[in-house]
C-alpha positions in Angstrom: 0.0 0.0 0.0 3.0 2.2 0.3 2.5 3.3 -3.4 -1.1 4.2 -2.6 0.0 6.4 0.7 2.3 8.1 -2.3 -0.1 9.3 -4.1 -3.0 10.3 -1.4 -0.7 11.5 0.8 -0.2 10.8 4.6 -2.4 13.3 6.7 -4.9 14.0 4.1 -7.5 11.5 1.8 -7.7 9.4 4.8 -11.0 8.2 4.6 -10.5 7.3 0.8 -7.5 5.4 1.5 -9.2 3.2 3.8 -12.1 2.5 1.1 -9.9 1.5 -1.2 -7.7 -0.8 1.0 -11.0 -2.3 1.7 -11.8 -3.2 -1.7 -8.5 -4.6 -2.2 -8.6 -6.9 0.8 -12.3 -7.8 -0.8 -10.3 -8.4 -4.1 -7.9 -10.7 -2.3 -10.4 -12.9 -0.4 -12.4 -15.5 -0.4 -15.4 -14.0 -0.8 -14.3 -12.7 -4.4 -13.2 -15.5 -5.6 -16.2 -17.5 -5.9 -17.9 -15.0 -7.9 -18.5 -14.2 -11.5 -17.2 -11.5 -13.4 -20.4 -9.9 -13.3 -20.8 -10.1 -9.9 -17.5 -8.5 -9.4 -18.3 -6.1 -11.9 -21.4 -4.8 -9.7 -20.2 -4.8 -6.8 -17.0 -2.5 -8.1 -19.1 -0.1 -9.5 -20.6 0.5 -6.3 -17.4 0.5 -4.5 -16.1 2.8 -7.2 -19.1 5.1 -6.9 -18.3 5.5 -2.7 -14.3 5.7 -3.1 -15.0 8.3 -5.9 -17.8 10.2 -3.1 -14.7 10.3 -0.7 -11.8 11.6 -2.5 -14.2 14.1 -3.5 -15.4 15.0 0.3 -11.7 14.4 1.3 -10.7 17.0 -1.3 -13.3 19.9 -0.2 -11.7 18.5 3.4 -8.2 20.1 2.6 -9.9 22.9 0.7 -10.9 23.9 3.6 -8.2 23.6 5.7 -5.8 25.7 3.3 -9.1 28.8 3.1 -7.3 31.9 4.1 -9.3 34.7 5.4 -9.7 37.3 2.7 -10.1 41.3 3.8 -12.1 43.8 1.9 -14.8 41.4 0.4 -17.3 43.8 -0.6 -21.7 42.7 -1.8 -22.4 44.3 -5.7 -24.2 46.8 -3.5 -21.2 48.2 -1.8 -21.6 47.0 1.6 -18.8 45.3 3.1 -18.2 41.9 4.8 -16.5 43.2 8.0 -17.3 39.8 9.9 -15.6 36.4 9.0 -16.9 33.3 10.3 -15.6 29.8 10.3 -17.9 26.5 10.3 -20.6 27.2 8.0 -20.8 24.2 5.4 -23.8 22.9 2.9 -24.8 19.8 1.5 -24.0 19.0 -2.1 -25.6 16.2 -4.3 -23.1 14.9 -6.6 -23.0 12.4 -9.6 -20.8 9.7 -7.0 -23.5 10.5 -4.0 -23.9 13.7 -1.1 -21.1 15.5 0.2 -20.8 18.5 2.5 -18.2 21.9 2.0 -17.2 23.4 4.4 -16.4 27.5 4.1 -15.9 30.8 5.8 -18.7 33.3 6.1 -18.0 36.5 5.0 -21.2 38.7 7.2 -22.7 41.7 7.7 -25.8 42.2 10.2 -29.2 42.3 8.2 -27.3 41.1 4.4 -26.8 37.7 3.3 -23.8 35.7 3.4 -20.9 35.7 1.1 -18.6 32.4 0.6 -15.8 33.0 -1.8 -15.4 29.2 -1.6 -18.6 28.7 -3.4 -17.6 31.0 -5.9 -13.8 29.1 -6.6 -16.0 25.8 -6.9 -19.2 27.3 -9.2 -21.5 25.5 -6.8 -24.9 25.7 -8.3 -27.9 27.2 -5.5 -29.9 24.2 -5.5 -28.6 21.5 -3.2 -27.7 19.4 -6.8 -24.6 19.1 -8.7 -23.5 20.6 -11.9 -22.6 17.1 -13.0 -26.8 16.1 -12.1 -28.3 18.7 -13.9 -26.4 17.4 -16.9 -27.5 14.4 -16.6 -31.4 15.4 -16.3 -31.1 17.7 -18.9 -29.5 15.0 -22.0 -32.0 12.4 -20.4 -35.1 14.7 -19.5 -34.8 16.3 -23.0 -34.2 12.2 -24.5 -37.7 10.5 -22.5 -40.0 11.2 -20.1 -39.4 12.3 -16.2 -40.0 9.3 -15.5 -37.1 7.0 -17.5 -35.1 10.2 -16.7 -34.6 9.8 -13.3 -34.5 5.7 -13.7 -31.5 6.5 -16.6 -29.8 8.7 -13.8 -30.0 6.1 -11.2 -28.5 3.3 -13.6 -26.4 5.9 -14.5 -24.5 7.0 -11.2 -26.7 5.1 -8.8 -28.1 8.3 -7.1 -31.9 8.8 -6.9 -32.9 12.3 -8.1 -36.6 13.0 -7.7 -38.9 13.5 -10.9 -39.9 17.3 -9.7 -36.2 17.6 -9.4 -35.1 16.3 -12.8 -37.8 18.8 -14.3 -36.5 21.7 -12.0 -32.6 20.6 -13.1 -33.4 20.5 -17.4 -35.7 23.5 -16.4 -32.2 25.3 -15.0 -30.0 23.9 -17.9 -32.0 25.2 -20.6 -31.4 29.2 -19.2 -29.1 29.9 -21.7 -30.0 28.5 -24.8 -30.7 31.6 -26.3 -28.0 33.7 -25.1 -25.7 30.8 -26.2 -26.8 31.3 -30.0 -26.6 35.0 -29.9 -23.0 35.1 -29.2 -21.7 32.2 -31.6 -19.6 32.2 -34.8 -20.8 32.3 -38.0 -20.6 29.2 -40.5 -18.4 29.4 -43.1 -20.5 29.0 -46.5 -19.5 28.7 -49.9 -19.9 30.8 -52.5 -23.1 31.2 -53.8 -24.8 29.3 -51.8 -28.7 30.1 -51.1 -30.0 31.2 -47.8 -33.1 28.7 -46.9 -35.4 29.9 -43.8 -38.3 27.5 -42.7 -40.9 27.7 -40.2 -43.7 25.4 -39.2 -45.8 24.4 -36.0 -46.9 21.3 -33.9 -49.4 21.3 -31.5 -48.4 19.8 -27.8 -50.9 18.9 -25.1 -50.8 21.3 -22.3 -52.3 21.5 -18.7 -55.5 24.0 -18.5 -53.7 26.5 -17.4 -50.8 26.8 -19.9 -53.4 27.1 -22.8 -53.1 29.8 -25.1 -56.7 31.8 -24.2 -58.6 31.4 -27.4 -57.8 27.3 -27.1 -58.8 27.7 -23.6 -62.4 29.1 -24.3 -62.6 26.7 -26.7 -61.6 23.2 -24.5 -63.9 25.5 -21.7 -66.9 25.4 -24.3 -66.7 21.9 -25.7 -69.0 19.1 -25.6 -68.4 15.7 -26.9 -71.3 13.4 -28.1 -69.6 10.7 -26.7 -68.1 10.5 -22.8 -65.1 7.5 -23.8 -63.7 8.9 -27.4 -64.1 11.8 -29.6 -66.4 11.0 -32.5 -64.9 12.1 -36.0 -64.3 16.0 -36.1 -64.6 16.5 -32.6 -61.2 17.9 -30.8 -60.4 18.0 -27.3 -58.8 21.9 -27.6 -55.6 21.0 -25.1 -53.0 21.7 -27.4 -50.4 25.1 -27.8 -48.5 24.8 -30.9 -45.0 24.7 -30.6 -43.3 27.0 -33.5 -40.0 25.5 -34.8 -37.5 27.4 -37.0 -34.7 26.4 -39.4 -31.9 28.2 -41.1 -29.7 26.2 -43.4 -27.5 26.9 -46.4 -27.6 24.7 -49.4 -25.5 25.0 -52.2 -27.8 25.4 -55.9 -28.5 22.4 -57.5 -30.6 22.9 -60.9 -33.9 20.6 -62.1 -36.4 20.5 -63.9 -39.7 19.3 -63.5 -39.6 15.9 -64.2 -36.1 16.1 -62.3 -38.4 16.0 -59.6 -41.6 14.3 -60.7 -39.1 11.4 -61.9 -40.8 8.2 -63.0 -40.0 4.7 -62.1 -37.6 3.8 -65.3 -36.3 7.5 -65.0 -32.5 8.8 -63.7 -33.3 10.1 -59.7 -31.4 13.6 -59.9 -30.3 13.9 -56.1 -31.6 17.4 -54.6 -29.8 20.3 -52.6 -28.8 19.2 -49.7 -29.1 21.2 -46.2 -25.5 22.1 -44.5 -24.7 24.1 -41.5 -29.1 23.9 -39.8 -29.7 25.9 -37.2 -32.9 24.8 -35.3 -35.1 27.3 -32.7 -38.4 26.1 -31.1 -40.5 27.7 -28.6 -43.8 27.2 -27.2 -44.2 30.3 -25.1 -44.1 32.1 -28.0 -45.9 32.3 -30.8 -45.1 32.8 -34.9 -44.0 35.9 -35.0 -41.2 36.4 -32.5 -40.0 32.6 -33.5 -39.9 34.1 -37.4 -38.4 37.4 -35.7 -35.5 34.9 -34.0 -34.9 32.7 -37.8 -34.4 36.2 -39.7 -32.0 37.3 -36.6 -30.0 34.3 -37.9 -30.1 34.5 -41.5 -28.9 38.1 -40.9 -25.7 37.0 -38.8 -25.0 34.9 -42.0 -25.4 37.2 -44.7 -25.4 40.5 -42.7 -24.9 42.1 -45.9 -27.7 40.7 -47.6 -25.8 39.5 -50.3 -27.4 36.2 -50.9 -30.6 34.6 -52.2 -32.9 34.4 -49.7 -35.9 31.7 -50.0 -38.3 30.8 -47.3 -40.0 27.5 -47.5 -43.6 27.5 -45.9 -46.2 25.2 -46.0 -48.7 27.7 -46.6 -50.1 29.0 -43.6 -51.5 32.7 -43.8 -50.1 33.7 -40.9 -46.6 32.5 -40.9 -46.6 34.2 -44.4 -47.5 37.4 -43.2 -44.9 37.2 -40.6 -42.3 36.4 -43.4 -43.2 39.1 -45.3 -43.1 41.5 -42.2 -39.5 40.9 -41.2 -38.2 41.2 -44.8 -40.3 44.6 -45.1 -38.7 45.7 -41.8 -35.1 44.6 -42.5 -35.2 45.3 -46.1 -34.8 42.0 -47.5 -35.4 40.1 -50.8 -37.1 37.3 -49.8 -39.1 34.8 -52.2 -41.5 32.5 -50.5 -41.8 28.9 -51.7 -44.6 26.7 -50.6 -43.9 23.0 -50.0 -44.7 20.7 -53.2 -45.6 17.6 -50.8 -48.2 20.1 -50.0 -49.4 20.4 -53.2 -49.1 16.8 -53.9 -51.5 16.3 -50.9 -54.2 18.6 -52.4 -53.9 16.7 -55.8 -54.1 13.4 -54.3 -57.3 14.4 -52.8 -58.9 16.4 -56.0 -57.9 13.0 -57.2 -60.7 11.1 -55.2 -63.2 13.0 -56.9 -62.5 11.6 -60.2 -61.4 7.9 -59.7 -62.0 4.7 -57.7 -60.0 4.3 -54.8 -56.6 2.1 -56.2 -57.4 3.3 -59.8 -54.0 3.0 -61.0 -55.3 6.4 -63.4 -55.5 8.8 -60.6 -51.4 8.1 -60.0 -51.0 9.6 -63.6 -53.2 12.2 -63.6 -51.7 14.1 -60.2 -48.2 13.3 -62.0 -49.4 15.2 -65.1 -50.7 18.0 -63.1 -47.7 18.5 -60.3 -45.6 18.6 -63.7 -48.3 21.5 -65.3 -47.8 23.0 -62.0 -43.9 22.4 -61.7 -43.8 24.3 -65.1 -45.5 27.3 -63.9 -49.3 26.6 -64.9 -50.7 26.3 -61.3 -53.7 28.9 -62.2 -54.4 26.2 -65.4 -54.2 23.1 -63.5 -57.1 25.0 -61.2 -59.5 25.9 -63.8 -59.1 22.5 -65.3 -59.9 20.6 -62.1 -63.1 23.0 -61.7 -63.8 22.3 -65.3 -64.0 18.9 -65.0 -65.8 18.4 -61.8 -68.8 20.4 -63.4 -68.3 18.7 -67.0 -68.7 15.3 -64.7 -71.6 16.8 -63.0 -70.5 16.1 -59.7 -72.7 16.9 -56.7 -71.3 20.0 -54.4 -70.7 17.2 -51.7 -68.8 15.1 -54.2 -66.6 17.7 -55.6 -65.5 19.0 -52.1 -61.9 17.9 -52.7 -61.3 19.2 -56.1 -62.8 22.7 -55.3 -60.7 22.6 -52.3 -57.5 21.9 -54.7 -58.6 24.5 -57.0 -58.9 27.1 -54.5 -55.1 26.2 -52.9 -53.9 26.4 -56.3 -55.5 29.6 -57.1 -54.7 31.5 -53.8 -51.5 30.3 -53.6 -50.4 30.6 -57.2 -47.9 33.7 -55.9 -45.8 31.0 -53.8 -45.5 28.3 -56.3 -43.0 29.9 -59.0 -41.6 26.5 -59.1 -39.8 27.3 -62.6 -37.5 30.4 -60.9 -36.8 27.8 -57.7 -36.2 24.7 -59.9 -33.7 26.7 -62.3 -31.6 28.6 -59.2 -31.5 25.2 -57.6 -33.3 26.0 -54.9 -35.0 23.0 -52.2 -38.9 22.8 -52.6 -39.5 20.3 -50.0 -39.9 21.4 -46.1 -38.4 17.9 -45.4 -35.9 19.8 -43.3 -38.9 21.4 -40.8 -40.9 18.8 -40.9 -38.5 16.3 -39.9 -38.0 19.0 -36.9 -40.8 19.1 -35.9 -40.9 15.4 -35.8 -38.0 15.0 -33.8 -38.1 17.8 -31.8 -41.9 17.9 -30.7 -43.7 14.9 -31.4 -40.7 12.3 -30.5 -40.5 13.6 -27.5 -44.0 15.4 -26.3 -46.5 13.0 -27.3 -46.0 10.6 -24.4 -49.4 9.0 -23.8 -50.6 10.9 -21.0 -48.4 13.7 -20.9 -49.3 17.1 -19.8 -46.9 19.9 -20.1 -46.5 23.1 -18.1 -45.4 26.5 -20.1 -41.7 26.1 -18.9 -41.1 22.1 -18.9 -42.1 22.2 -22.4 -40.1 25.0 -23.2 -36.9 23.8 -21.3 -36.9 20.6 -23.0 -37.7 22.2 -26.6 -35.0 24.3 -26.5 -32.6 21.4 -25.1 -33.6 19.4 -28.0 -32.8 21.9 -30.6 -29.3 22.3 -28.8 -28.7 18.5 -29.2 -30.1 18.4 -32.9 -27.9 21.3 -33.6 -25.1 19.2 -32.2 -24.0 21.9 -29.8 -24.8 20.2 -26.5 -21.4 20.1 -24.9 -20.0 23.5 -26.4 -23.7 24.9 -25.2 -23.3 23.3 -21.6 -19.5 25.0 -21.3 -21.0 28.2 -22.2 -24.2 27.7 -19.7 -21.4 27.2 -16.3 -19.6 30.1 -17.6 -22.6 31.7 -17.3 -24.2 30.5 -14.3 -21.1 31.2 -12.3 -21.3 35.3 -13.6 -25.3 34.8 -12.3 -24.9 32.7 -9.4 -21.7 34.4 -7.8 -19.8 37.3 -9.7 -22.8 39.2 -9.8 -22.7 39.2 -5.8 -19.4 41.3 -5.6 -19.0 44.6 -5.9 -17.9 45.5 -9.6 -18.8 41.8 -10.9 -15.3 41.1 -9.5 -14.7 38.0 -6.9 -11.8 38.5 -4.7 -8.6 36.2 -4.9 -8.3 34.0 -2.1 -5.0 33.8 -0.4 
């Protein structure tokens, strides 16, 4: 053991040395050698878990035997901390299990505390770990509180309460925003196109975190049935979550049946998405999310050098909103509408005409999304009205086609399809959709679910971080941060003292 006295040193670590000379006189018994590896492996793990919990409590130990008494602390509001006391200490939950820190008091009558120790160690407020909130936000922000806090037991064998795990992701999603404000700008290559998208998904809320038109309108529904909602019938408990994307793709030009390929034709690969940038928020709605994707797109192309297309999927308001920020900033921006969109209306226009399985009714919304591909949206309208009165179908029987016939007609000024297909632009919202996907519905339909205004914010934007692929640089940022908010703002000029 004299190697191990060595290295933990003779007055200190005291308690940690004797753990781990009694796992090695466990490894050198009896008792070990009639198990398996796996049961050896357990049992390690926990022995691992407590040696780790002591070094860590034996190293606050010396820390505070070696704090020196510091003069002239002084509070952020200029009062000083004339009165030192010794003794005070506080519980902290750690990833290896609870130790306690022991720490002068710097005091003055009627103010609250001061301990430069906490500030040299960045301990969080709450009673948990740094190291804990990490874990509940990657595994709160992954599956429900409830395989959270079973993920961070198996994880580092210390029980964290659900209400805790929500508080912790709750506290590690603070600085999401500020994190993106202040980061570098992609590097892009030359000519590439500026692509914004935006798009919603609703989430199911508790009463009180409804927006208050869905309110009134969950307040004043009735269902016909007390089990199940019969068809139409909606239960009004859903905000929607607005998601945003900013991506650059580099032009790749098509034409229509480039894109409308048949079976025995070349596939000609699309743009492709680099350097996304994903936002999401449920507190807000449309506009300040649209506000936040333009505040992006501007630190790219600050300029406004580049194209600028925004893909939508045709919803009035997010359109306006679109066309608001580019009239505010000044910015040329040309609004695409989704063709899977499109497709969608065809296919039901489609109904109207043919038998269910009709192989026909695949051909004729191919010839149309290539009419409409070429520019001749207004055409392929009047001709689906043309020939649901030359069929003389009944007003309920035509619903579909005059539906698809309207859409084409008001939305003919966002489906220049011929200008997007010869810049090389993307005319799929694959990219948002697949957002909201992953983002929302992955994660907040969870049968039974109810989500509070600030959970389901908290673990939106954690998601987004972790799609982004910025989860450890955003977590180094978010410490930096929370020791300026937790402790440096507590001194007087945002300065901590150096302890001796």
């Amino acid at each position: 053991m004299n190697g191990t006295v060595g290295i933990l040193g003779d007055a200190n670590f005291c308690s940690s040395r004797e753990h781990f000379e009694s796992v090695v006189d466990f490894l050198d018994g009896e008792e070990a050698f009639v198990l398996d590896h796996g049961s050896l492996e357990a049992r390690l793990e926990v022995s691992s878990r407590e040696l780790f919990r002591r070094l860590f409590q034996d190293h606050l130990d010396l820390r505070a035997q070696r704090e020196a008494r510091v003069e002239g602390v002084v509070d952020s509001a200029g009062t000083p901390r004339d009165s030192i006391e010794v003794g005070h200490h506080r519980a902290l939950c750690t990833v290896f299990g609870e130790v306690r820190v022991r720490r002068f008091a710097y005091r003055q009558r009627g103010e609250e505390n001061l301990h430069l120790v906490d500030a040299s160690l960045n301990l969080p407020e709450e009673k948990h770990s740094h190291g804990l909130r990490r874990w509940s936000a990657i595994e709160a922000s992954r599956g429900s509180y409830d395989e959270a806090t079973a993920a961070i037991e198996r994880g580092t064998g210390q029980k964290v309460g659900k209400r805790q795990v929500e508080s912790l992701a709750e506290r590690g999603a603070s600085d999401v925003d500020a994190f993106y404000a202040e980061r570098s700008v992609p590097e892009c290559a030359p000519g590439d196109v500026l692509v914004l998208s935006v798009d919603g998904k609703g989430i199911v809320m508790r009463p009180e975190a409804l927006r208050g038109a869905t309110k009134k309108a969950a307040d004043d529904a009735s269902s016909k049935l007390k089990g199940r909602l019969s068809r139409g019938e909606k239960r009004g408990r859903k905000r929607m979550a607005e998601i945003g994307a900013v991506y650059d793709v580099t032009p790749v030009p098509r034409k229509p049946t480039d894109v409308m390929a048949s079976r025995d034709d070349e596939q000609v690969k699309g743009p492709e998405a680099n350097h996304k940038w994903l936002c999401a928020s449920v507190l807000e709605d449309a506009a300040p999310v649209i506000r936040d994707v333009f505040d992006e797109a501007e630190r790219r192309d600050p300029e406004h050098l580049r194209t600028w297309v925004a893909l939508v999927d045709g919803n009035n308001h997010q359109i306006d909103c679109i066309k608001a920020q580019a009239l505010k900033r000044k910015i040329n921006v040309t609004i695409i509408i989704d063709l899977i969109h499109v497709l969608e209306y065809l296919w039901t226009a489609t109904w109207c005409f043919f038998d269910e399985g009709d192989p026909r009714a695949e051909a004729w919304v191919r010839t149309r999304a290539l009419a409409i591909l070429d520019g001749g949206a207004r055409n392929v309208a009047a001709g689906i009205r043309r020939r649901a009165s030359s069929e003389g179908l009944m007003a309920s029987d035509r619903k579909g086609a005059d539906a698809c016939a309207r859409y084409l007609t008001n939305k003919a000024a966002y489906l220049d399809y011929p200008t997007a297909l010869a810049g090389g632009w993307p005319i799929a919202t694959g990219i948002i959709e697949g957002a909201c996907r992953h983002i929302v519905k992955d994660r907040f339909d969870v049968t039974g679910a109810r989500w509070s205004v600030d959970g389901a914010e908290a673990i939106l934007k954690l998601r987004v971080v972790r799609s982004n692929g910025d989860f450890d640089d955003y977590w180094r940022f978010h410490l930096f941060r929370e020791h300026e908010r937790v402790h440096r703002s507590r001194y007087a000029n945002n300065v901590i003292p150096r302890a001796a």
